[in-house]
C-alpha positions as CSV (number, residue, x, y, z in Angstrom):
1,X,-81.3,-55.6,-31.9
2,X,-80.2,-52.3,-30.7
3,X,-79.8,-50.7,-33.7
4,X,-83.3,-52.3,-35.4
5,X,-84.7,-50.8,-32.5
6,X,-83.2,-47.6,-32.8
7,X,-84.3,-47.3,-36.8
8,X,-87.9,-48.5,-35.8
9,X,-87.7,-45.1,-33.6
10,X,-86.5,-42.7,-36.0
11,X,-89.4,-44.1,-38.7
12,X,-91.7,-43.4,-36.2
13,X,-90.3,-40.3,-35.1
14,X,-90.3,-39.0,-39.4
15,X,-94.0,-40.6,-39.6
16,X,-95.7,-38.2,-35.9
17,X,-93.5,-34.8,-37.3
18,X,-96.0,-35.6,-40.8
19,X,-98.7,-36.3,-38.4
20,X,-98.1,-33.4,-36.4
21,X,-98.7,-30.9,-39.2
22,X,-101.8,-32.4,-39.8
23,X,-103.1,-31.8,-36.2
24,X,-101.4,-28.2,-36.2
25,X,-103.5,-26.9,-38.9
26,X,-106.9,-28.0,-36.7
27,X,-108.1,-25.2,-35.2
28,X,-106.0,-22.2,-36.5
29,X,-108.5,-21.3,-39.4
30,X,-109.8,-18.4,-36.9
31,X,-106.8,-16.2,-37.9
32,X,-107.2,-16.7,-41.5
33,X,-108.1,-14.0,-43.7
34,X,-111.7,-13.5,-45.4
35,X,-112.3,-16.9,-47.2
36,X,-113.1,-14.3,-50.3
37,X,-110.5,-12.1,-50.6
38,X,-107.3,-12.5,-52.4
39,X,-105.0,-13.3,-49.4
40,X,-106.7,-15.9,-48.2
41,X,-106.7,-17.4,-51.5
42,X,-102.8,-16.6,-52.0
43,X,-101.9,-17.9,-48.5
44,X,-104.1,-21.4,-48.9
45,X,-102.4,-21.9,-52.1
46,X,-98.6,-21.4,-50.6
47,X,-99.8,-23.1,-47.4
48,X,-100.8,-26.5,-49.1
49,X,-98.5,-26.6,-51.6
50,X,-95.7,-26.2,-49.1
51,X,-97.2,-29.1,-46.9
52,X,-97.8,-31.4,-50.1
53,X,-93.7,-30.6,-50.7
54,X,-93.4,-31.3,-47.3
55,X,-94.7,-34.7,-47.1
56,X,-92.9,-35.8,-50.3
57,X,-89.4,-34.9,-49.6
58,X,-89.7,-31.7,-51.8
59,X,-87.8,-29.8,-49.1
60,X,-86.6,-26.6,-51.4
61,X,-90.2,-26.4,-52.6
62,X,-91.7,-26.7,-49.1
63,X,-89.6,-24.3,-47.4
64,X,-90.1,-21.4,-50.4
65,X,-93.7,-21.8,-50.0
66,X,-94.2,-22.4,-45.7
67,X,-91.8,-19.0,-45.8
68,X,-94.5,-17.3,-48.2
69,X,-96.9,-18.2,-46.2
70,X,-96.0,-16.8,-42.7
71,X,-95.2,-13.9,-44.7
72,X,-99.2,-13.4,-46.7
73,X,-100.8,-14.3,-42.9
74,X,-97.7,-13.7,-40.0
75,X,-100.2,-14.3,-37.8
76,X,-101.0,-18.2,-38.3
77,X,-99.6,-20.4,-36.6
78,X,-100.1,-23.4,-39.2
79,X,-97.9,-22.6,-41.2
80,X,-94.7,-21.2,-38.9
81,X,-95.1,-24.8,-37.3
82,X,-94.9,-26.7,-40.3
83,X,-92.2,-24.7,-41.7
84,X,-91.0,-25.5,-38.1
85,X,-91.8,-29.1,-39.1
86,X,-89.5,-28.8,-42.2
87,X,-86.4,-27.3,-40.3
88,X,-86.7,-30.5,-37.6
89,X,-86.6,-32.5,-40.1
90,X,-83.2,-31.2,-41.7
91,X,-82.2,-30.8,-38.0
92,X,-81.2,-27.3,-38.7
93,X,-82.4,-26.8,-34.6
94,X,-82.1,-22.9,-34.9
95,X,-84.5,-22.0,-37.0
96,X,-86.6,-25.1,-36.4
97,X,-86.5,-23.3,-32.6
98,X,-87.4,-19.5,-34.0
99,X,-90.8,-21.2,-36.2
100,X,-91.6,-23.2,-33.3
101,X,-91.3,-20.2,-31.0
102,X,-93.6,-18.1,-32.8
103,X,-96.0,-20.7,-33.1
104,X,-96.5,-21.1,-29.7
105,X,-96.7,-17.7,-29.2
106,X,-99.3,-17.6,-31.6
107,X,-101.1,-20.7,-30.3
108,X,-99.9,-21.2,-27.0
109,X,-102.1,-23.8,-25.8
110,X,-101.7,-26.1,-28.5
111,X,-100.2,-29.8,-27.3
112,X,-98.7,-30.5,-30.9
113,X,-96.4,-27.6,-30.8
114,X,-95.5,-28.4,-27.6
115,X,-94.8,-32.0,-29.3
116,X,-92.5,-30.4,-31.6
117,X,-90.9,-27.8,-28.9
118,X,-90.1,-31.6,-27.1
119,X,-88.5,-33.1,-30.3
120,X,-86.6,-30.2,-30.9
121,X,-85.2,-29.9,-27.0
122,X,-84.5,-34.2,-27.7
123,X,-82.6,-33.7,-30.8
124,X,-80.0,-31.2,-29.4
125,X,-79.6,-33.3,-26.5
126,X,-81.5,-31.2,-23.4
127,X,-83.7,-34.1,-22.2
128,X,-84.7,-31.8,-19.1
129,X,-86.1,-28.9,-21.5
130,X,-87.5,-31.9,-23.8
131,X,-89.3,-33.7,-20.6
132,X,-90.7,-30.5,-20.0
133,X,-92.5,-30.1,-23.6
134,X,-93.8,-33.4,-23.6
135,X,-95.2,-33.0,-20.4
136,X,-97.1,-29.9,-21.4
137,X,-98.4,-31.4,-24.2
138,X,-99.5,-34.3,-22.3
139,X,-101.0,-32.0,-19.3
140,X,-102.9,-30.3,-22.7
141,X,-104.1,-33.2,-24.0
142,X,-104.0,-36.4,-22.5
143,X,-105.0,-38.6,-25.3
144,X,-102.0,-37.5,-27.5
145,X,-100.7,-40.6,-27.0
146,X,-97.5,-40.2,-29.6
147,X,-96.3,-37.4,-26.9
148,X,-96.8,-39.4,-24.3
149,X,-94.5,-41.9,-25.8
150,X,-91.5,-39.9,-26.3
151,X,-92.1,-38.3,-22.9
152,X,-91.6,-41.8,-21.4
153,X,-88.8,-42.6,-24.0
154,X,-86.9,-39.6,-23.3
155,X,-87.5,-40.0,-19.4
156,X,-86.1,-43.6,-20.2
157,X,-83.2,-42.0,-21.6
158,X,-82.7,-39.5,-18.3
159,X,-81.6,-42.6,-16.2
160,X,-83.4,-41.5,-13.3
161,X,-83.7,-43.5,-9.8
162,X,-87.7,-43.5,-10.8
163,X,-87.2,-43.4,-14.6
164,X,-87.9,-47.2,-15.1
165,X,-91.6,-46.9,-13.0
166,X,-92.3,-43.7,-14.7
167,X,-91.5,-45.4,-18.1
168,X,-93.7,-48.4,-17.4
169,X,-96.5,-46.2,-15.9
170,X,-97.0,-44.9,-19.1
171,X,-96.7,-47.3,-21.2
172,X,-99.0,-48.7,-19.4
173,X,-101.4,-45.6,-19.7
174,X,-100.5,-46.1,-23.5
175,X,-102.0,-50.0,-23.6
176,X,-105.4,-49.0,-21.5
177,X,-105.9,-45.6,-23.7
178,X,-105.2,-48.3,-26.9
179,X,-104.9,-51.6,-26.3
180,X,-103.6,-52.8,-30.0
181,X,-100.4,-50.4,-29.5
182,X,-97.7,-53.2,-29.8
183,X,-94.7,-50.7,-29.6
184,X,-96.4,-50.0,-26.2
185,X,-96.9,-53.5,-25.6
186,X,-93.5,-54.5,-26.8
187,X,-91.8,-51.9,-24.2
188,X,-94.0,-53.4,-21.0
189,X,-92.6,-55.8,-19.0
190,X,-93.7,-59.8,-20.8
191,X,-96.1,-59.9,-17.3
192,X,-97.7,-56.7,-17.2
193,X,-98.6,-56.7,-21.0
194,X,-100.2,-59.7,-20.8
195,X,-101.7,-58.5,-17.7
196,X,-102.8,-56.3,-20.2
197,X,-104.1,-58.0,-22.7
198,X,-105.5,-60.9,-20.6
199,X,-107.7,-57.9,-19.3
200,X,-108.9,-55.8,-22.9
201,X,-110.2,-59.1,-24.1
202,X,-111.8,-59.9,-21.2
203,X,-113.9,-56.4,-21.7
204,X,-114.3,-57.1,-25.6
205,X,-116.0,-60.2,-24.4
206,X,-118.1,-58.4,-22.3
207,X,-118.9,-56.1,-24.8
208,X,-120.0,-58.8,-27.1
209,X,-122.3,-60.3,-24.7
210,X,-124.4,-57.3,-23.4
């Protein structure tokens, strides 16, 4: 059971790092060159082709292309996260930290990076520094519910005296914010999630009726 458990988490885990270069892009296109001129062109090019590589499993392909695009436009922070993205997945931590790094710097205020700064921290083993990044992205933006999921997973794993409330609290945030989130559900104790449950259909109902 353990070890479906653990598989179910590393899926996931693979599945929100794609995700998360999604959301990363949002927002940076300020920094981008002149939609006309022949960098931009030249860095759109690199940047997408390296994310399509990236999302197929073309790893040499992505990470030629990510690296020519920090270098046409060293200054977005799209594409030294995703190249960041790349790195976490080979768990080559190092220079997944360095692209990370510089993508915060670039975008400090940015809860997905943080997400990633929190994966990376988890994956060599400093929950403190991992709780900490998840947090932050959390504080950022509280309706990124996939970091506050490993927050409460790797505040699970800390062992704490108050780990198990904190755990449960927000899962339970989790279940209100998006009440069809069985992994949520499935990690709530069997009479809180119904609890749960008992009460989101109750206000569908409602719903209905006005």
């Amino acid at each position: 059971m353990e070890k479906c458990r653990t598989r179910l988490r590393t899926v996931r885990l693979l599945a929100c790092l794609l995700a998360s270069s999604s959301l990363i892009l949002a927002g940076c296109r300020s920094r981008l060159p002149d939609r006309s001129s022949k960098t931009y062109e030249d860095f759109v090019s690199a940047f997408y082709v390296g994310l399509a590589a990236l999302q197929v499993g073309d790893d040499v392909r992505a990470d030629r292309e990510l690296a020519r695009a920090t270098e046409i436009v060293p200054g977005e922070p799209a594409a030294w996260a995703n190249w960041g993205v790349l790195a976490l997945r080979q768990r080559t931590f190092d220079p997944a930290g360095q692209r990370l790094e510089q993508a915060q710097k670039l975008a400090p205020h940015n809860d997905a990076i943080d997400y990633l700064l929190g994966l990376l921290e988890s994956g060599r083993g400093k929950s403190a520094e991992a709780i900490a990044d998840f947090r932050k992205a959390v504080e950022i933006n509280p309706n990124n519910l996939v970091a506050t999921y490993r927050l409460a997973e790797e505040i699970e794993r800390q062992g704490d005296p108050n780990s198990d409330a904190e755990f449960e609290a927000l899962m339970q945030r989790i279940v209100e914010t998006q009440p069809d989130n069985l992994a949520a559900l499935l990690e709530l104790t069997p009479s809180l999630a119904v609890k749960l449950i008992v009460r989101a259909a109750v206000e569908a109902s409602c719903s209905v009726s006005v």
